[in-house]
C-alpha positions as CSV (number, residue, x, y, z in Angstrom):
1,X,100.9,129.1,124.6
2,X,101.6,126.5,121.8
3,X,103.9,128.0,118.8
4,X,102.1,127.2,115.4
5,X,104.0,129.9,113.4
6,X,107.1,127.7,112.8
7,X,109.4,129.9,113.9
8,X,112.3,128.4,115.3
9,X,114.0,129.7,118.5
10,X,117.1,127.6,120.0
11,X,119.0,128.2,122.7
12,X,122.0,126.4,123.7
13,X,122.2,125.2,127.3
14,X,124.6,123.7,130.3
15,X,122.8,121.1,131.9
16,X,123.9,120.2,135.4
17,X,123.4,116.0,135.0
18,X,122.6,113.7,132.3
19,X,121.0,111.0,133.9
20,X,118.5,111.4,136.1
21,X,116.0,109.1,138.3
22,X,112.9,107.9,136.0
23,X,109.3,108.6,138.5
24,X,108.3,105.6,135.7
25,X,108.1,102.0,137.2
26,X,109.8,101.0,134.0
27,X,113.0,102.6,133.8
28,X,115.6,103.4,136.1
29,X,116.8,107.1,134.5
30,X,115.8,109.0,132.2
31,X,117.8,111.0,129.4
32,X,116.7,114.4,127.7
33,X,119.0,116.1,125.5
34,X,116.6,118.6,124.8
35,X,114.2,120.7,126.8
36,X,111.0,121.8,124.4
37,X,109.8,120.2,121.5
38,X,109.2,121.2,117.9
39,X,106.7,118.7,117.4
40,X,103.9,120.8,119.7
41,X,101.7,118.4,120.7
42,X,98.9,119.8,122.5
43,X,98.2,116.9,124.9
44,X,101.9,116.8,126.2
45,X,102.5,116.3,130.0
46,X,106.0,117.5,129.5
47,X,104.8,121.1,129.7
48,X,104.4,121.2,133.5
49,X,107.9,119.4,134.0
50,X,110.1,121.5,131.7
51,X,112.0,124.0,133.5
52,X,113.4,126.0,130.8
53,X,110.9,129.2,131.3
54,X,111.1,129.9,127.4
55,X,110.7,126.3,126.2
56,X,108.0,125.8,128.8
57,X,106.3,128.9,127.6
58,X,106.5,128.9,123.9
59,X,105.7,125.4,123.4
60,X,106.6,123.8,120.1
61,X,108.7,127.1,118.8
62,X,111.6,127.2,121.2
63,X,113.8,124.5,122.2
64,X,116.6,124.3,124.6
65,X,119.9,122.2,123.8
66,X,121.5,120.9,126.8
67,X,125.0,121.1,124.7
68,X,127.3,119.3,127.6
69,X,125.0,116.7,128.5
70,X,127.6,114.4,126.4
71,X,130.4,115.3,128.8
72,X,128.7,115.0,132.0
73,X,127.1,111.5,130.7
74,X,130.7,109.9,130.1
75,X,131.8,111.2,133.7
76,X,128.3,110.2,135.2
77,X,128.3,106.4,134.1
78,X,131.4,105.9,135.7
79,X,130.0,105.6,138.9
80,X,126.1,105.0,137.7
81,X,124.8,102.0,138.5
82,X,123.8,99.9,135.5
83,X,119.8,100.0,134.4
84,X,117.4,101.0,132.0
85,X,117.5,104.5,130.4
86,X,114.4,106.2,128.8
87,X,115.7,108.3,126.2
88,X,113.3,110.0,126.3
89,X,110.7,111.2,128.7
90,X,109.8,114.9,128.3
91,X,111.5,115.8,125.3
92,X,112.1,113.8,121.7
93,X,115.6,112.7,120.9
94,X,114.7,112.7,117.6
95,X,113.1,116.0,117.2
96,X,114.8,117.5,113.9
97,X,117.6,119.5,115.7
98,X,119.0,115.9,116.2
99,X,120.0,115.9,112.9
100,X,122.4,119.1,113.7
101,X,123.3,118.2,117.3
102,X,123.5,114.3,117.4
103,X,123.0,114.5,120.9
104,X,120.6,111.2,121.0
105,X,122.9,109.0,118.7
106,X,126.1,110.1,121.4
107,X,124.3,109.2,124.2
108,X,122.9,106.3,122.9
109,X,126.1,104.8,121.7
110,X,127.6,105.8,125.2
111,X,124.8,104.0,127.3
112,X,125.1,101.1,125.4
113,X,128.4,100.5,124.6
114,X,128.9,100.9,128.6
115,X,126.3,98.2,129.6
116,X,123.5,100.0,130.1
117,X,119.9,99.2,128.5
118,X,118.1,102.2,126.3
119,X,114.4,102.6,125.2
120,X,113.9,104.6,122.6
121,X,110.6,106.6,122.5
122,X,110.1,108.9,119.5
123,X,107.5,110.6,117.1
124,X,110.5,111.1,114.2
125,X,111.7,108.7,111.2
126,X,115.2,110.4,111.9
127,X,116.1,107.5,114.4
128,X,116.2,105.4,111.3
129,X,119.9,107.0,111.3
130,X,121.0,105.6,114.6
131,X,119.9,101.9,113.1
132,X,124.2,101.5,112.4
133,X,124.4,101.7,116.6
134,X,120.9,99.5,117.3
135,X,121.9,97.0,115.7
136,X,125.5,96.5,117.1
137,X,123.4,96.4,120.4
138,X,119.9,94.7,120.0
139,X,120.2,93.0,123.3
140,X,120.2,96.7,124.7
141,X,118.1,98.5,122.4
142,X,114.1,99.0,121.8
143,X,112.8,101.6,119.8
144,X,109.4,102.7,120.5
145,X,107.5,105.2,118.1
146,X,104.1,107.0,119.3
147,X,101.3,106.6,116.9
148,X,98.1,108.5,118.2
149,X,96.0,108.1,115.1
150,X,96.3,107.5,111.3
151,X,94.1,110.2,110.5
152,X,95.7,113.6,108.7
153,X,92.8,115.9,110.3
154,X,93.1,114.5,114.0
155,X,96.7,114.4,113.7
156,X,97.1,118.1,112.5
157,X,94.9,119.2,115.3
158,X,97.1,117.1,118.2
159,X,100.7,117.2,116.8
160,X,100.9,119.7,114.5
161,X,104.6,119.9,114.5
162,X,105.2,116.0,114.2
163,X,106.3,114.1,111.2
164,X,103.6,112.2,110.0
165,X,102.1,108.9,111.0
166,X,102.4,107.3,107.8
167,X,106.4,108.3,108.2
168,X,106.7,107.2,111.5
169,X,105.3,103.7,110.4
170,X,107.4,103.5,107.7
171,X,110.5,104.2,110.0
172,X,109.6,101.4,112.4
173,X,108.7,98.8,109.8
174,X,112.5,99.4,108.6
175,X,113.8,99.3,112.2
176,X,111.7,95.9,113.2
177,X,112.6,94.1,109.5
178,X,116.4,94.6,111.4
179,X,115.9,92.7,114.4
180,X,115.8,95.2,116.6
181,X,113.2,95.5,119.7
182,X,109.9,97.7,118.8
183,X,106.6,98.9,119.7
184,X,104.5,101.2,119.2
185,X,102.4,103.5,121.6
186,X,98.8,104.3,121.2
187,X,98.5,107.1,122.8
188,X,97.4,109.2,124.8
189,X,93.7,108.3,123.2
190,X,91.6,111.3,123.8
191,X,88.1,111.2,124.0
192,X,86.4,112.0,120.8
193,X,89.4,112.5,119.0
194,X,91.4,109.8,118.3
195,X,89.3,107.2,119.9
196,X,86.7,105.6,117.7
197,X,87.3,101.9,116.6
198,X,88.2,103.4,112.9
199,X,90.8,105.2,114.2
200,X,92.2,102.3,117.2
201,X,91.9,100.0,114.3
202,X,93.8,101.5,111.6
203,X,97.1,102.0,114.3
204,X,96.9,98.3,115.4
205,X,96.4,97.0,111.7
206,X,100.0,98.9,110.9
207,X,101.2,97.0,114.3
208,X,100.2,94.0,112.5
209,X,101.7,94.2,109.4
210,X,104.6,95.1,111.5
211,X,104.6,92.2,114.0
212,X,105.1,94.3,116.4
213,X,103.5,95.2,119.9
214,X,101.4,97.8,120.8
215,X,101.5,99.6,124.5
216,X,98.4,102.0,125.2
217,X,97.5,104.4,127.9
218,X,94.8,107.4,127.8
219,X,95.0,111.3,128.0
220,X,95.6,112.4,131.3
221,X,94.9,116.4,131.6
222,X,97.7,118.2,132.9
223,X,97.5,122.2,133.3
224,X,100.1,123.3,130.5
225,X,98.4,120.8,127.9
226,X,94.8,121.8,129.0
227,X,95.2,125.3,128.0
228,X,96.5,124.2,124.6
229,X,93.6,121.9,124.2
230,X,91.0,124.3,124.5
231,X,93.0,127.0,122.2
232,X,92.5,124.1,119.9
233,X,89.0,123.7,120.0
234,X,88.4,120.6,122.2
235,X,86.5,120.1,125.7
236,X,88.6,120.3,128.1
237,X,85.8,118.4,130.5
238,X,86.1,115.4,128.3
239,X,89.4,114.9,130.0
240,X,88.6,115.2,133.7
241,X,88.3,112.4,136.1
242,X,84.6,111.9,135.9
243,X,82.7,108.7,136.2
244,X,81.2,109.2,132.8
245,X,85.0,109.8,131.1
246,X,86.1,106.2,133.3
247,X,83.0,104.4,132.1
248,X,84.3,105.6,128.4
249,X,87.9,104.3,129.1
250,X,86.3,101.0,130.3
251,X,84.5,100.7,127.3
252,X,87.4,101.9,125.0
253,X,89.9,99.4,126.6
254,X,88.0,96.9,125.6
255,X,87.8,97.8,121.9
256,X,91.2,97.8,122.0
257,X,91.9,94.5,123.1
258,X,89.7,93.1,120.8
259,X,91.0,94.9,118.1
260,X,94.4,94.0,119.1
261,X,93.0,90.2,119.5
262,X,91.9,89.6,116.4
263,X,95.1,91.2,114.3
264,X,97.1,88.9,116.4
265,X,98.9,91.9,117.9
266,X,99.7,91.6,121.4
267,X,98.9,95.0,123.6
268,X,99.4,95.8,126.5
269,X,97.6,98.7,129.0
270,X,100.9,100.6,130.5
271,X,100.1,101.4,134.0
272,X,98.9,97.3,134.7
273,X,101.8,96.0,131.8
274,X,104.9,97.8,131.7
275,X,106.7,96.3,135.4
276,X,105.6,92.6,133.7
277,X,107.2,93.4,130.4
278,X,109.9,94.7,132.1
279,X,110.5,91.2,133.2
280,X,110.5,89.7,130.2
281,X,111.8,91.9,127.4
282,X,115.1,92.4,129.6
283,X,115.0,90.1,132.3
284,X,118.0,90.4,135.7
285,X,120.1,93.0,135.3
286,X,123.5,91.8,135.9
């Protein structure tokens, strides 16, 4: 069950790799320095691919720190060979036990500084810290922050543990005005909560002011997130595979790109985009 007491629980962990093979089209490993998340975020596919038993169960209130994961990178990418690193993919780097553990910021500097190429996803303003080791590598670097909605009532019910959007903006704004890489995700976009054109449009005018480029996908439902989403009050059948549900994600993409379209903001739907912009963002590796 999700955690929405506050109460912290941390446990300090040996993992047994760093790196490991991304299952995503667009990266080549991914990074977690952390299993769990304080953020809790209800809609979170991580749930059913975190093995910590207590992270996994007491979702958003205990995280585990994978305290070696330093060491075992800088023997790792010795022999690795070089790609792109998701950092991260079912955890956030920059949840606020970064701040103590600056496990992100070491294994950032690491990937980079030993030619590898790093995209940053995160929900937290804290990666503004890391903007010192960004910008010595903007060829290497994108930052990516998820922005579901705008709005404080849909955002309280979804992430309750997240910083807040406004913050995350803010963070990115400063990040982009340095000439490093961004984008935002829109997502996941959840039927009949964060999916009205009020709510698309206020994320993708902030994308505008920004100049930067948006990357959307929808909710899929996943076990451990669909017993959070109906603690939370939300149909769960509003997330299955249905006809009616893909006739609403037809519809909805197409809001988006017209949205996106008229702001001058250029979006793009992950599971058709991300191998293309791939291809052009970084280009041969060599």
């Amino acid at each position: 069950m999700i955690n929405l007491s506050r109460e912290i629980n941390v446990i300090e962990v040996k993992a047994s790799s760093a790196l490991s093979k991304s299952g995503l089209p667009e990266l080549d490993y991914a990074l977690n320095p952390y299993m769990g998340c304080l953020h809790a975020c209800i809609y979170c596919f991580a749930i059913d691919f975190t093995s910590n038993i207590q992270a996994r169960e007491d979702w958003g209130g205990t995280v585990a720190v994978r305290t070696n994961i330093l060491d075992l990178l800088k023997r790792e990418i010795k022999t690795a060979k070089r790609g792109i690193v998701g950092v991260s993919t079912i955890t956030d780097p920059y949840q606020a036990l970064e701040g103590k553990y600056r496990l992100t910021r070491g294994a950032v500097q690491m990937l980079a500084d030993n030619g590898f190429r790093v995209s940053i996803q995160t929900k937290s303003p804290l990666v503004v810290r890391d903007l010192d080791v960004f910008l010595r590598h903007t060829r290497n670097i994108d930052v990516g922050m998820t922005v579901t909605t705008m709005g404080r009532e849909a955002w309280k019910i979804i992430e309750p543990g997240s910083p807040s959007p406004a913050s995350r903006i803010r963070a990115l704004a400063l990040i982009h005005s340095s000439k490093v890489k961004t984008w935002i995700f829109l997502g996941p976009i959840m039927k009949g909560v964060n999916d009205s054109r009020e709510s698309l449009s206020e994320v993708i005018a902030e994308a505008g002011k920004i100049g930067t480029r948006i990357i959307y996908d929808r909710y899929q439902l996943y076990k451990g997130s669909a017993t959070l989403i109906a603690a939370a009050g939300l149909q769960v059948q509003n997330f299955r595979n249905t006809h009616d549900n893909d006739m609403w994600w037809a519809s909805t993409r197409k809001t988006i790109e017209r949205l996106c379209e008229a702001e001058g903001v250029t979006c793009t739907y992950q599971p058709d985009e991300w191998k293309y912009e791939r291809s052009v963002n970084y280009g041969p590796l060599f």
